[in-house]
N, CA, C and O atoms as a MOPAC input file, in Angstrom:
PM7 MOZYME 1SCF
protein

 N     -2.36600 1    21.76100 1     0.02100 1
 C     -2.35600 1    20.56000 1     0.83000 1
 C     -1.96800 1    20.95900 1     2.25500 1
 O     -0.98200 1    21.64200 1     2.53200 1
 N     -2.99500 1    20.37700 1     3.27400 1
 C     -2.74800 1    20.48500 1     4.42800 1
 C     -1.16800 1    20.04500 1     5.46900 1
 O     -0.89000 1    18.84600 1     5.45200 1
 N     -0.56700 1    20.63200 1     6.00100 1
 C      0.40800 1    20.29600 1     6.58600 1
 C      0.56800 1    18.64100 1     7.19100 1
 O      1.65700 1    18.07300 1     7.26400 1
 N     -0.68100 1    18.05200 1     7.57800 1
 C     -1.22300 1    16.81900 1     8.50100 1
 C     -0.99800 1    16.16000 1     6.88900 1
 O      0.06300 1    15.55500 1     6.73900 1
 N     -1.80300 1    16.22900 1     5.84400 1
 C     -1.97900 1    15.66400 1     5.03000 1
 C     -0.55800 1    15.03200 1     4.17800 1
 O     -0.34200 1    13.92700 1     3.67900 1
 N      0.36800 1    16.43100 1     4.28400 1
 C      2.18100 1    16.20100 1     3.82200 1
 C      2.55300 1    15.14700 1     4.54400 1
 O      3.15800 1    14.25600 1     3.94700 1
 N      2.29000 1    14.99800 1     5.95800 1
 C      3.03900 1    14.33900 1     6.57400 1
 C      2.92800 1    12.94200 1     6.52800 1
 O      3.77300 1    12.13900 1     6.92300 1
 N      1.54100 1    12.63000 1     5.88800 1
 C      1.27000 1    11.25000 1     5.57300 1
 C      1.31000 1    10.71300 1     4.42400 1
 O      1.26700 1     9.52000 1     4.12500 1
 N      1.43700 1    12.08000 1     3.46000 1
 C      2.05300 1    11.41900 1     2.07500 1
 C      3.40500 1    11.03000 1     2.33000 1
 O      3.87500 1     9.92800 1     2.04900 1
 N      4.20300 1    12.27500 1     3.04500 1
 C      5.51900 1    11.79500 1     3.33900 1
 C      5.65800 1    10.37100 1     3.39700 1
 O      6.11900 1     9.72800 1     2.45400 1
 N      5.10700 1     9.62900 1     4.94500 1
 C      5.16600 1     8.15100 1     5.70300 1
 C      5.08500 1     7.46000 1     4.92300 1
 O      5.79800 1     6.45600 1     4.94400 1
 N      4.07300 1     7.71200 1     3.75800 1
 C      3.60700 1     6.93800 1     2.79200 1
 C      4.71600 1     6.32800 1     1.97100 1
 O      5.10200 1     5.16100 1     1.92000 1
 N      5.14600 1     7.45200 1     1.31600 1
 C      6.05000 1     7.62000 1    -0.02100 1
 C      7.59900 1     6.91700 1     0.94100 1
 O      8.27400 1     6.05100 1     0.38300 1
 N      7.96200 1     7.38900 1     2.28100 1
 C      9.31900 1     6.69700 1     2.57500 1
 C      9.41900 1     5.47500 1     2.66800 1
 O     10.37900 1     4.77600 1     2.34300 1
 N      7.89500 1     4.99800 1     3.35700 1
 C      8.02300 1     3.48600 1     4.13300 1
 C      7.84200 1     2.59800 1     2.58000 1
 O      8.26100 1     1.44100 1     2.56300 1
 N      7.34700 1     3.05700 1     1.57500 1
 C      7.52600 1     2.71200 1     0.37100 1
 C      8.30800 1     2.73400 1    -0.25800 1
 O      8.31800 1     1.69400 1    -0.91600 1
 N      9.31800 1     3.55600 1    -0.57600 1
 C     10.74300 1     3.34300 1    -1.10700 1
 C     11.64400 1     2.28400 1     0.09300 1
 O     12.25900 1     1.25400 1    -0.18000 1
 N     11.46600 1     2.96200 1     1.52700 1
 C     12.41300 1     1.94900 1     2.10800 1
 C     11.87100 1     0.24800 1     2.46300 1
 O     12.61800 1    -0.67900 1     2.77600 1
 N     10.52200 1     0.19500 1     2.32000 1
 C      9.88500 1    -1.33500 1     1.64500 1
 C     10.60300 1    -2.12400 1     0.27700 1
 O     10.98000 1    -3.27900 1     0.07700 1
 N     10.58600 1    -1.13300 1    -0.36800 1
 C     11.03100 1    -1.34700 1    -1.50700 1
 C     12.64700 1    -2.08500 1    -1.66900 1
 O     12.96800 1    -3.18200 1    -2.12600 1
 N     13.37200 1    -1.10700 1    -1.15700 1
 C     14.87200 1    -1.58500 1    -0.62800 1
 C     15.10300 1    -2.42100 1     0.16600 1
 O     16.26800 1    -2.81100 1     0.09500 1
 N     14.32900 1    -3.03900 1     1.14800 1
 C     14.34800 1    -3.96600 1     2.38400 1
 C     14.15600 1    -5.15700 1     1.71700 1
 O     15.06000 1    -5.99300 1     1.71100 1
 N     12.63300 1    -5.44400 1     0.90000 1
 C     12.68800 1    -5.99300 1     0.34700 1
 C     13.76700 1    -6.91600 1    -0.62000 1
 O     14.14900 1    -8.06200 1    -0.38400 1
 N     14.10600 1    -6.10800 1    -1.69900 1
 C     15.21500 1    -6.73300 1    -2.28600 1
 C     16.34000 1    -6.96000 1    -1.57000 1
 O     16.90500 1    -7.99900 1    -1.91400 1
 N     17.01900 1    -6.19000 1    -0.45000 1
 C     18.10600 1    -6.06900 1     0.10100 1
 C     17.58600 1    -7.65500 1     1.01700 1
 O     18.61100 1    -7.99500 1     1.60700 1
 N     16.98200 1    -8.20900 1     1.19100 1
 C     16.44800 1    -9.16400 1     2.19600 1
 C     16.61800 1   -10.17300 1     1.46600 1
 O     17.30100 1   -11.14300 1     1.79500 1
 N     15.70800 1    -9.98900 1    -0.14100 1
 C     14.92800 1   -11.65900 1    -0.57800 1
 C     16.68800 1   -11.71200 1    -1.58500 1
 O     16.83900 1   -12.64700 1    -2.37000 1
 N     17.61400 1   -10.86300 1    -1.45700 1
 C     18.63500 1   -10.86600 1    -2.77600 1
 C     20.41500 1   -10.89900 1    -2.05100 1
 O     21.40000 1   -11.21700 1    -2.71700 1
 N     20.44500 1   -10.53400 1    -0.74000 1
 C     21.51200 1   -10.77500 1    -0.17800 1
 C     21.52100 1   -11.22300 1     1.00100 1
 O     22.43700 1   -11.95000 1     1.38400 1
 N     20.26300 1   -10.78900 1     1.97000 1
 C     20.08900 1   -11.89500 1     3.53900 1
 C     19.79200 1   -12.74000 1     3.69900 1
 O     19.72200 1   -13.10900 1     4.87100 1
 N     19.46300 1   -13.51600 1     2.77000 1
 C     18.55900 1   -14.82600 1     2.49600 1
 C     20.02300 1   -15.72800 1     2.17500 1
 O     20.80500 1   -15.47200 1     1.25900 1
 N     20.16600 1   -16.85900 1     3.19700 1
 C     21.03900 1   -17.99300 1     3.44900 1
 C     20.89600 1   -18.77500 1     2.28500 1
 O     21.79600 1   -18.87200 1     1.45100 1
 N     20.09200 1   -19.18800 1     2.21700 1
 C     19.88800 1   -20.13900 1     0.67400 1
 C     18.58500 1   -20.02400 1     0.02500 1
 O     17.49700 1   -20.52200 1     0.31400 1
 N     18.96500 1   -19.22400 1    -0.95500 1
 C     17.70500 1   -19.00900 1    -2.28200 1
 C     16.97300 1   -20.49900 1    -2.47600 1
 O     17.45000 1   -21.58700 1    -2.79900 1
 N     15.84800 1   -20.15800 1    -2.20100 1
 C     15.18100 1   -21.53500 1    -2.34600 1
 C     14.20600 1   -21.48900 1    -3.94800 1
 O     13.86100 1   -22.51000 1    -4.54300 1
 N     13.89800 1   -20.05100 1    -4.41700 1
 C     13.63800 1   -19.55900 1    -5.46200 1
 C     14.35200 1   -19.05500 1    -6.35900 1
 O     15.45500 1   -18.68300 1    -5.95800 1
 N     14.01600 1   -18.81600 1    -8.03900 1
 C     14.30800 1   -18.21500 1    -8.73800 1
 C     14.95500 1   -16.67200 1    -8.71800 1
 O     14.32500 1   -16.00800 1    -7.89400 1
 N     15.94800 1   -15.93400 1    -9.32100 1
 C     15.67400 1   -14.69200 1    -9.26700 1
 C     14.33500 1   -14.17000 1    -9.82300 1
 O     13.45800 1   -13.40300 1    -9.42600 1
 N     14.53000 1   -14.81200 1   -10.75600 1
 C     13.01100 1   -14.36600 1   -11.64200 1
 C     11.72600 1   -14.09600 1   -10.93800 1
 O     10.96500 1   -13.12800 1   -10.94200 1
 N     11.71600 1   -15.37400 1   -10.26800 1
 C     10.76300 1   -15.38200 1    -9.21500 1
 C     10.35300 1   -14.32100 1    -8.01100 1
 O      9.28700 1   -13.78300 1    -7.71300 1
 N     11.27600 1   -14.28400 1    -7.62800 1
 C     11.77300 1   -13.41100 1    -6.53400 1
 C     11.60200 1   -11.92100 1    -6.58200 1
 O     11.41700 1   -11.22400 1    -5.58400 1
 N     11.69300 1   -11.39200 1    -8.07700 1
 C     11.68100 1   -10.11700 1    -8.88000 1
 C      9.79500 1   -10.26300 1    -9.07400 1
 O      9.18400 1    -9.25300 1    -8.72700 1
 N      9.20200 1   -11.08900 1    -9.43800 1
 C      7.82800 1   -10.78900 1   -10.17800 1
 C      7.13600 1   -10.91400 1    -8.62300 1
 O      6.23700 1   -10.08500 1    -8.48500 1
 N      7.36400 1   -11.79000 1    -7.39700 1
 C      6.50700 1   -11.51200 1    -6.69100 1
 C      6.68700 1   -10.85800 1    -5.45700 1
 O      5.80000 1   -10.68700 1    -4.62000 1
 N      7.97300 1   -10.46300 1    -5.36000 1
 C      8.48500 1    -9.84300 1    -4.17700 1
 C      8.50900 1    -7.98400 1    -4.68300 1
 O      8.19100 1    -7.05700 1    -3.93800 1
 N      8.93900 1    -7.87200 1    -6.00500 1
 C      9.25600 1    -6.69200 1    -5.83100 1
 C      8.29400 1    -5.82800 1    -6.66800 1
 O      7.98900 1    -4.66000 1    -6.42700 1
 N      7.85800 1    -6.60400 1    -7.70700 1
 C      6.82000 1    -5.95100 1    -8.76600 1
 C      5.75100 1    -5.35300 1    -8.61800 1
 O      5.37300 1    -4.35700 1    -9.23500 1
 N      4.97300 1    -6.18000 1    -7.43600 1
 C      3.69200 1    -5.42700 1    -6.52600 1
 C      4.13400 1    -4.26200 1    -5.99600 1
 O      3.19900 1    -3.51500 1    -5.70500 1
 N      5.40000 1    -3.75300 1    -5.71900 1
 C      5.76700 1    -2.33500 1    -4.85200 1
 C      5.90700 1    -1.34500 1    -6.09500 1
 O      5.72000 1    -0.12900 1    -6.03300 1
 N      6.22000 1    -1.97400 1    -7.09000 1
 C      7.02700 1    -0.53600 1    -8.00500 1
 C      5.52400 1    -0.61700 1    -9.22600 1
 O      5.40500 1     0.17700 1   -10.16000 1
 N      4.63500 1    -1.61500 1    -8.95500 1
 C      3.01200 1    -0.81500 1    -9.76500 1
 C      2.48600 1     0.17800 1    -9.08200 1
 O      2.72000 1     1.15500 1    -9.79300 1
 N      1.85900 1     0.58300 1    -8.04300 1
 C      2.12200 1     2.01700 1    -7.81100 1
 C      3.06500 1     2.86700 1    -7.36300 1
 O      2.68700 1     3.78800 1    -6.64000 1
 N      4.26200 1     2.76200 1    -7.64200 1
 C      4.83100 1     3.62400 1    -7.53300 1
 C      4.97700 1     5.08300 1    -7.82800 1
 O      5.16600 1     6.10800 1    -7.17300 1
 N      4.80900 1     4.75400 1    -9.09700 1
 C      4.78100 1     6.14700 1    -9.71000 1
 C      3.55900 1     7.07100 1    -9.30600 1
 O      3.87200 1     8.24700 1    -9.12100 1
 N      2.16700 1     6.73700 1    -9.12900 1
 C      1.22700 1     7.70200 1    -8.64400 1
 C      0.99400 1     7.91400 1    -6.87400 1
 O      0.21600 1     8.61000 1    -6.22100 1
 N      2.42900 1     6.63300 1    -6.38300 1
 C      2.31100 1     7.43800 1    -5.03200 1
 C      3.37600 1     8.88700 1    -4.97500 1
 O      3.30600 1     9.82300 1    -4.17800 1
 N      4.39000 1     8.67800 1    -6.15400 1
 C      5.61900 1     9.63300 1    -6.07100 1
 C      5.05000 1    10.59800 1    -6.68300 1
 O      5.84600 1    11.53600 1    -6.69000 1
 N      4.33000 1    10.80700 1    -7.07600 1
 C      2.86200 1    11.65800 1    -7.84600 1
 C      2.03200 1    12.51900 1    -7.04500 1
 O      1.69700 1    13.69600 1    -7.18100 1
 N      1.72100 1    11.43400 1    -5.96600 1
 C      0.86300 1    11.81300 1    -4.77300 1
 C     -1.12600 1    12.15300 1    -5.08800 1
 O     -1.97900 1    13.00300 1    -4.83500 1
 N     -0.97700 1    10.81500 1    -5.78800 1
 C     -2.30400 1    10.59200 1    -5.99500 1
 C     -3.46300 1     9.76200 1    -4.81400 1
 O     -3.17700 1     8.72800 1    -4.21000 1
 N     -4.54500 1    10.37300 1    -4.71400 1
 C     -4.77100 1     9.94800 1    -2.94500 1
 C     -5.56200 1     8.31200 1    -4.13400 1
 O     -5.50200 1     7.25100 1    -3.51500 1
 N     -5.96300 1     8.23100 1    -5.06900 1
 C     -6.50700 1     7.01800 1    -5.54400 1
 C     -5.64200 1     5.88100 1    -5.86800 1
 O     -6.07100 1     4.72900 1    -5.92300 1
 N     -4.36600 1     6.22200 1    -6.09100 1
 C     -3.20200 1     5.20000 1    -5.93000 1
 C     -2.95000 1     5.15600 1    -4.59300 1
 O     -2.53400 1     4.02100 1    -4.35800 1
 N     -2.98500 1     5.77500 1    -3.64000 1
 C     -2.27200 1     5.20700 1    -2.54500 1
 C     -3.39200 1     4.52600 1    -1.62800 1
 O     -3.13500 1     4.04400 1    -0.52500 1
 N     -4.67100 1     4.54200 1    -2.21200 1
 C     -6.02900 1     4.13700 1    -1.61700 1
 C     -5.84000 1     2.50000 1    -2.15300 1
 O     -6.05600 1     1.56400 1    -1.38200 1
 N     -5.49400 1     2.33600 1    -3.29600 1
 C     -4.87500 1     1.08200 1    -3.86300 1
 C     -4.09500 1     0.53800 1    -3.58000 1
 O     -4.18500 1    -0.67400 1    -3.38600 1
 N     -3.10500 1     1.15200 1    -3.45100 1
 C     -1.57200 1     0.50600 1    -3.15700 1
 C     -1.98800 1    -0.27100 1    -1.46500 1
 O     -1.23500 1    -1.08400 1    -0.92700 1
 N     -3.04600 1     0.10400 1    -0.97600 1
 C     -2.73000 1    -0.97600 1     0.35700 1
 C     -3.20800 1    -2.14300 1     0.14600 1
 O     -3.20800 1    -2.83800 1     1.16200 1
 N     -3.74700 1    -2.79000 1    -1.07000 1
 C     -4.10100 1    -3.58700 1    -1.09000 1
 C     -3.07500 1    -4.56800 1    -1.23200 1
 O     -2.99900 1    -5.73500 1    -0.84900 1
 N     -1.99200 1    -3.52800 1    -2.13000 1
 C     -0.82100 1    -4.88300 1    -2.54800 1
 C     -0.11300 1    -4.90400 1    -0.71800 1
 O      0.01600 1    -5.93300 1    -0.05500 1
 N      0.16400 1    -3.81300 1    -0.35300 1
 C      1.01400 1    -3.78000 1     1.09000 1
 C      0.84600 1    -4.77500 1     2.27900 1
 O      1.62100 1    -5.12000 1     3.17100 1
 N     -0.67200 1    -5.17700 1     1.92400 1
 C     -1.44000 1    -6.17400 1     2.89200 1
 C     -0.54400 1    -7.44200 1     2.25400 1
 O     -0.39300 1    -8.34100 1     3.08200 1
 N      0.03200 1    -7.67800 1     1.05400 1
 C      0.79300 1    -8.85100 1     1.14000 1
 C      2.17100 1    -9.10000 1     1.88200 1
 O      2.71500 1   -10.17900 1     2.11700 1
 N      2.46600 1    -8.20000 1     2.09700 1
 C      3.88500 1    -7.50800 1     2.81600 1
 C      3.30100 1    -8.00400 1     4.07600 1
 O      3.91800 1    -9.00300 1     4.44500 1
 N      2.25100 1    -7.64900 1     4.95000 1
 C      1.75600 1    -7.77400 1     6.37900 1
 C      1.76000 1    -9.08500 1     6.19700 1
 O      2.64700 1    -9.78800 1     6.68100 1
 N      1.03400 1    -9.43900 1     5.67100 1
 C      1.16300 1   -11.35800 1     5.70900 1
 C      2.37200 1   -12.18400 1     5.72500 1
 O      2.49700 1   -13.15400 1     6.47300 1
 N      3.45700 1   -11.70200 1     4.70800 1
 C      4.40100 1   -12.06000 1     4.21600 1
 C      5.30800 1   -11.86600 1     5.32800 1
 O      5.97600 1   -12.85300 1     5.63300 1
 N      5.50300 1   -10.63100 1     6.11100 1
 C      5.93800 1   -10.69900 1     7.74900 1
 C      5.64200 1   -11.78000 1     8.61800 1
 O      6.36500 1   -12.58400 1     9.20700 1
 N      4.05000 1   -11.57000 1     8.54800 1
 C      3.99400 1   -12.39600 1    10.10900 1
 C      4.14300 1   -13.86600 1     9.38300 1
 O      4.43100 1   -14.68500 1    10.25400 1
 N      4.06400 1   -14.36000 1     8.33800 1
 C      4.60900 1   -15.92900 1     8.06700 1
 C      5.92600 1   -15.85700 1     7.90900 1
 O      6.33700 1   -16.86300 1     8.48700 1
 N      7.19800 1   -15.05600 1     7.31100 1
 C      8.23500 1   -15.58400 1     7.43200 1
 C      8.70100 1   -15.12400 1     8.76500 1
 O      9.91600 1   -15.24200 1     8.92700 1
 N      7.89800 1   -14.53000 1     9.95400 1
 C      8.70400 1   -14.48400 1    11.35000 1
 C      8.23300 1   -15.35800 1    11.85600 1
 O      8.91500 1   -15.62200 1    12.84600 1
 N      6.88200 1   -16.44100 1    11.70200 1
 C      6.59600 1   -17.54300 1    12.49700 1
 C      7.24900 1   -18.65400 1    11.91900 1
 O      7.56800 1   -19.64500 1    12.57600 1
 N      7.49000 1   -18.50100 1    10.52500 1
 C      7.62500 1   -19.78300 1     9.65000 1
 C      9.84900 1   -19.95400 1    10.06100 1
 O     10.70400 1   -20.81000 1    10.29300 1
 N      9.74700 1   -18.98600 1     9.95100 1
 C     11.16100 1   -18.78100 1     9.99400 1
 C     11.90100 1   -18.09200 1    10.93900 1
 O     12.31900 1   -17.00300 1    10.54800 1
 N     12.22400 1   -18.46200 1    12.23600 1
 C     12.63500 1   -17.61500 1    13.29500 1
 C     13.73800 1   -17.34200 1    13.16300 1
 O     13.87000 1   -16.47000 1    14.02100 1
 N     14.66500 1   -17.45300 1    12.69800 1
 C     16.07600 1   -16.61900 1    12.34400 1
 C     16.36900 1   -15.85200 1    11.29000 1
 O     17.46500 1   -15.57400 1    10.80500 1
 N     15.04800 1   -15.46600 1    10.91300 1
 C     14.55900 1   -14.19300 1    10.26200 1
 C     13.30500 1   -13.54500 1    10.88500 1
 O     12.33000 1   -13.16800 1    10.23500 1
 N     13.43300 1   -13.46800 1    12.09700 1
 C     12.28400 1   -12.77600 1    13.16300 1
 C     12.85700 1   -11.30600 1    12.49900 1
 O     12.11700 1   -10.55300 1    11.86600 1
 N     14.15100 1   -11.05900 1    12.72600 1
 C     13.99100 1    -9.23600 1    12.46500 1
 C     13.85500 1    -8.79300 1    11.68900 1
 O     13.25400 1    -7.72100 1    11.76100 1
 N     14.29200 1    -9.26300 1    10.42700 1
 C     14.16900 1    -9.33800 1     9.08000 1
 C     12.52200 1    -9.11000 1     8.84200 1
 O     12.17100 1    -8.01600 1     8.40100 1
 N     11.43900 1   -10.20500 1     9.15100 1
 C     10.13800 1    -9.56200 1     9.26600 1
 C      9.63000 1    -8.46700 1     9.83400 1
 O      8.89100 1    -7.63500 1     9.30700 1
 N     10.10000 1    -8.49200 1    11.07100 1
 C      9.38400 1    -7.31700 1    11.95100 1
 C      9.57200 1    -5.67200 1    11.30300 1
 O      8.76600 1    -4.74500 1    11.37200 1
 N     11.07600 1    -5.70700 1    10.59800 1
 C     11.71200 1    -4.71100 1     9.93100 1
 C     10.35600 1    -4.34400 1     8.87300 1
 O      9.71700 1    -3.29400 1     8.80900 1
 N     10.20900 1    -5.44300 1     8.19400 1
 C      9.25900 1    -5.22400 1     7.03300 1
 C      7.97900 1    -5.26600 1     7.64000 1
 O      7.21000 1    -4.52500 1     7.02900 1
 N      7.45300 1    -5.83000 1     8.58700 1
 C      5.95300 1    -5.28200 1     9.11600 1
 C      5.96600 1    -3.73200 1     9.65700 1
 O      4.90000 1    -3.12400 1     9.56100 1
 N      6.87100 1    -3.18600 1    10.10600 1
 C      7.12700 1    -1.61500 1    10.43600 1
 C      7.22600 1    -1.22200 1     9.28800 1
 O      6.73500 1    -0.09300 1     9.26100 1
 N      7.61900 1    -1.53700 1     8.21400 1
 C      7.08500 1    -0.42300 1     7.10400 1
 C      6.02900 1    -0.49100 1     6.38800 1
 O      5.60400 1     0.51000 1     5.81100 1
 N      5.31400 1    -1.90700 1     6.28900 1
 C      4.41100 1    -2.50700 1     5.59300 1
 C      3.28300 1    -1.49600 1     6.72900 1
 O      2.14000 1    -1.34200 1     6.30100 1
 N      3.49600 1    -1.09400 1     7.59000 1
 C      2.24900 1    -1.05700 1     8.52100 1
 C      2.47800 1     0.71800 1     8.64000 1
 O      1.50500 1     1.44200 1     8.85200 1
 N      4.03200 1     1.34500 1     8.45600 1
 C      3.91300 1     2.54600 1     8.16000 1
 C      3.41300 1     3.16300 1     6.75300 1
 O      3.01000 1     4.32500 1     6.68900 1
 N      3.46700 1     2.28000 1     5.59200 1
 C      2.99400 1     2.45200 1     4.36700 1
 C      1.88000 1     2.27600 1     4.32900 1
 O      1.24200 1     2.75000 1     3.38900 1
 N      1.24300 1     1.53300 1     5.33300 1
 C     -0.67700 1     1.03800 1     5.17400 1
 C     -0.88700 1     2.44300 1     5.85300 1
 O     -1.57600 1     3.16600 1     5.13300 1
 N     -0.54400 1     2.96600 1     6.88200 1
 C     -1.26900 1     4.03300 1     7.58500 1
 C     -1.02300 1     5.44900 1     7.09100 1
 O     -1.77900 1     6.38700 1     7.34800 1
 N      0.45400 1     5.57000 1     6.12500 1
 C      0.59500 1     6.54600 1     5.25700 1
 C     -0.54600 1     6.92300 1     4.28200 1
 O     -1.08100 1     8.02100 1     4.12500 1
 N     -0.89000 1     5.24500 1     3.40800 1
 C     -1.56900 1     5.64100 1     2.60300 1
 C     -3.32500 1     5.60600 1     2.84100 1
 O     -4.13900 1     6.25800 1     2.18700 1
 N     -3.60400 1     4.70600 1     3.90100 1
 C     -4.49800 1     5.52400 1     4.32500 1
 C     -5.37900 1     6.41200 1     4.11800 1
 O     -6.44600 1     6.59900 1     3.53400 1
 N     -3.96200 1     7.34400 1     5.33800 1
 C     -4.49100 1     8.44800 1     5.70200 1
 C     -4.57800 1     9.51500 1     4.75200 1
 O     -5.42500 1    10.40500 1     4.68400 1
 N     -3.50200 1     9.28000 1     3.97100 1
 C     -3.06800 1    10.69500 1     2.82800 1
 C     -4.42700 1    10.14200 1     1.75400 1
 O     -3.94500 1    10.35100 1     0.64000 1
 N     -5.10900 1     9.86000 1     1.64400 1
 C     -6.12000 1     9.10500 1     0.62600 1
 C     -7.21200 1     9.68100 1     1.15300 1
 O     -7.69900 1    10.53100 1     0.40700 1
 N     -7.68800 1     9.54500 1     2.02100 1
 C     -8.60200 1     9.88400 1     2.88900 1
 C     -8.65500 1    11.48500 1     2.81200 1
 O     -9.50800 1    12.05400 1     2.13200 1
 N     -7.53000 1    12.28500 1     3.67600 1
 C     -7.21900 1    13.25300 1     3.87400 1
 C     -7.57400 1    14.51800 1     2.41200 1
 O     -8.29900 1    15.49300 1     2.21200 1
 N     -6.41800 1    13.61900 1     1.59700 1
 C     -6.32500 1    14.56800 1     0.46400 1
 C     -7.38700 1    14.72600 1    -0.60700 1
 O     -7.40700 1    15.72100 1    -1.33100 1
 N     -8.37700 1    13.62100 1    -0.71600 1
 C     -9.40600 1    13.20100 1    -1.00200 1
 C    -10.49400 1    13.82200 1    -0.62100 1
 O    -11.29700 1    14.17100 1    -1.48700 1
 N    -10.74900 1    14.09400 1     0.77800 1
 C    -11.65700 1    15.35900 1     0.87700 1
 C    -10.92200 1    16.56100 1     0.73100 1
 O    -11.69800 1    17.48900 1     0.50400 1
 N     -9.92400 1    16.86100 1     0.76300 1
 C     -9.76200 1    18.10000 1     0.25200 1
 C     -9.74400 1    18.45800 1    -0.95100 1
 O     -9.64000 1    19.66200 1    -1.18400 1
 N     -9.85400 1    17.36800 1    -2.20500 1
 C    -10.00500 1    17.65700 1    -3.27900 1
 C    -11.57400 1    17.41900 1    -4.03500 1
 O    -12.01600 1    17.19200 1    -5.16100 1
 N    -12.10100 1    17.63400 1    -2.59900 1
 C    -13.57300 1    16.91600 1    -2.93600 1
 C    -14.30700 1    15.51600 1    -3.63500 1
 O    -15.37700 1    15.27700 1    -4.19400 1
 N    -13.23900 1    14.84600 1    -3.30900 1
 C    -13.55900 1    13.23200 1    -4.03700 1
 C    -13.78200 1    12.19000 1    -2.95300 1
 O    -13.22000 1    11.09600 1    -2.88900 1
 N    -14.75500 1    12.72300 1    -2.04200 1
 C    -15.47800 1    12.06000 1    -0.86300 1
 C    -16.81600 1    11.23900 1    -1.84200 1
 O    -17.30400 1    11.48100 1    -2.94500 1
 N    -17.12400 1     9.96000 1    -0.56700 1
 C    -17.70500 1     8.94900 1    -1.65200 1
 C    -19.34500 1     9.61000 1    -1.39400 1
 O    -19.58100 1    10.44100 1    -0.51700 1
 N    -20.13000 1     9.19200 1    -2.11000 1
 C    -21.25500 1     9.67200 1    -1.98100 1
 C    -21.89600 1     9.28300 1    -0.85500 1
 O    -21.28800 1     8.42600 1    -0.21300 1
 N    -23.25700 1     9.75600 1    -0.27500 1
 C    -23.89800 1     8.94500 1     1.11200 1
 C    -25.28600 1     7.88300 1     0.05700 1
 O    -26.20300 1     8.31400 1    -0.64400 1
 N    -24.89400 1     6.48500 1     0.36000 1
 C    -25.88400 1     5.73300 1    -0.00400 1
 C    -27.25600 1     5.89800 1    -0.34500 1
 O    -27.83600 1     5.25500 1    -1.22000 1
 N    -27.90600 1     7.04800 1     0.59300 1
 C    -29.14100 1     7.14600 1     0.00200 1
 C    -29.08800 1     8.35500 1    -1.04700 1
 O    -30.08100 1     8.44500 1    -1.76900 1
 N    -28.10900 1     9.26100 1    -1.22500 1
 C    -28.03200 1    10.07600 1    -2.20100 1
 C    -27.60200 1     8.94500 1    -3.70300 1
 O    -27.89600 1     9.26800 1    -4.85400 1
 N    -27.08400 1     8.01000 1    -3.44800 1
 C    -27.50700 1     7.20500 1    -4.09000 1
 C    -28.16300 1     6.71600 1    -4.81900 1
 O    -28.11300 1     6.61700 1    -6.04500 1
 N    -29.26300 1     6.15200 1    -3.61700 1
 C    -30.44900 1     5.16500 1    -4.01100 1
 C    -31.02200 1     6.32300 1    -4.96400 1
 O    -31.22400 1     6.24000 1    -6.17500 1
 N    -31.21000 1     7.29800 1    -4.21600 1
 C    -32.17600 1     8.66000 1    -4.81400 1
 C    -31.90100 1     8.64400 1    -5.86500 1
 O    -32.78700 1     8.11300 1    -6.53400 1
 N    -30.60800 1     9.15000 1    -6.74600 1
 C    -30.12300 1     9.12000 1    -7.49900 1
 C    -30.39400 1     8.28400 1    -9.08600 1
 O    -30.68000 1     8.65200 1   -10.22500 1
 N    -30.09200 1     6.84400 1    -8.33500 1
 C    -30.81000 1     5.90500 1    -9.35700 1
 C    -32.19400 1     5.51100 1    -9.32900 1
 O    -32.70300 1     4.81700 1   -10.20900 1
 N    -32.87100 1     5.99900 1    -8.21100 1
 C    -34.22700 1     5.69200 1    -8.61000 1
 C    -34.93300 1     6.75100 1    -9.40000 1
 O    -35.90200 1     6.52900 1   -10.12600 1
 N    -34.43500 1     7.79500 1    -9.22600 1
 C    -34.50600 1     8.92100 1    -9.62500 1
 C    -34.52900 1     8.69400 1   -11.45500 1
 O    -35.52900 1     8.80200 1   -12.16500 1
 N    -33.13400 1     8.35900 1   -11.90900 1
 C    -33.02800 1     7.86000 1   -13.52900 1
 C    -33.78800 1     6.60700 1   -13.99500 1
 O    -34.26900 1     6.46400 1   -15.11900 1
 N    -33.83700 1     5.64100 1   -12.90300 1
 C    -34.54300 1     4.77900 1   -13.62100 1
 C    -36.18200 1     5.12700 1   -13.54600 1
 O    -36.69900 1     4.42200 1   -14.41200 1
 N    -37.01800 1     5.77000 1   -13.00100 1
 C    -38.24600 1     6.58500 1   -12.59600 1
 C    -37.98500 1     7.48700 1   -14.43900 1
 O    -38.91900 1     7.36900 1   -15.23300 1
 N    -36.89600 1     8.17500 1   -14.81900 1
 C    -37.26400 1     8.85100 1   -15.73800 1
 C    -37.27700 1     8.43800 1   -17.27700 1
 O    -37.87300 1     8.91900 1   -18.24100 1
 N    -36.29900 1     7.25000 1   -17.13200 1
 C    -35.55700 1     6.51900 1   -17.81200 1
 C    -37.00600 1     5.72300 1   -18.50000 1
 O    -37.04700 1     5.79400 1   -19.72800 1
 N    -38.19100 1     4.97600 1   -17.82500 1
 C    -39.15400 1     4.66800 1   -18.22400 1
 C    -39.82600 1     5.18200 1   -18.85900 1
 O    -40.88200 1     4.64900 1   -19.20100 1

């Protein structure tokens, strides 16, 4: 693994554990009055971070190609509780800096490590070729 490539699994893997901790440390002791469940609070605040966990601590470039999908709820989840809620402006911004260092961690390390392990996506018309190719023989 490329040196460039470490460094974005690194970003990846920290801004994800310290997402992880912000998170709870936010929705479980900075939060003035629980307006939710713990229960609650546990299945949709924290559960989306710790399903890939394990294959980003792994350092799988197809989990962390995934994992931004859940992180994009984190980006949202910022910019509404810093508009929705201005005396938790830092409290968001905190979590859009990692939500946005974990999107570009994983990314990049996905991307990166991905062609180096040769699991680049195919080019469309190698494709088309491809299946016209089987279905042409397939008849």
């Amino acid at each position: 693994m490329s040196s460039k490539t470490r460094t974005f699994r690194y970003l990846a893997l920290s801004c994800h554990l310290m997402l992880l901790a912000w998170v709870t440390l936010w929705q479980f002791t900075l939060v003035n009055e629980r307006v939710y469940s713990t229960t609650f609070i546990a299945i949709v605040y924290i559960l989306p971070l710790l399903l890939p966990l394990r294959g980003v601590i792994a350092g799988k470039p197809y989990t962390h190609a995934w994992a931004n999908f859940i992180v994009l709820f984190y980006v949202i989840h910022g910019f509404t509780a810093g508009y929705a809620a201005p005396d938790e402006l830092a409290y968001a911004v905190i979590e859009l800096v990692l939500a946005t260092g974990m999107f570009i961690g994983c990314s990049a390390f996905a991307r990166m490590r991905g062609r180096e392990l040769g699991m680049g996506l195919k080019k469309l018309k190698d494709v088309m070729q491809e299946e016209k190719d089987r279905f042409e023989n397939h008849s």
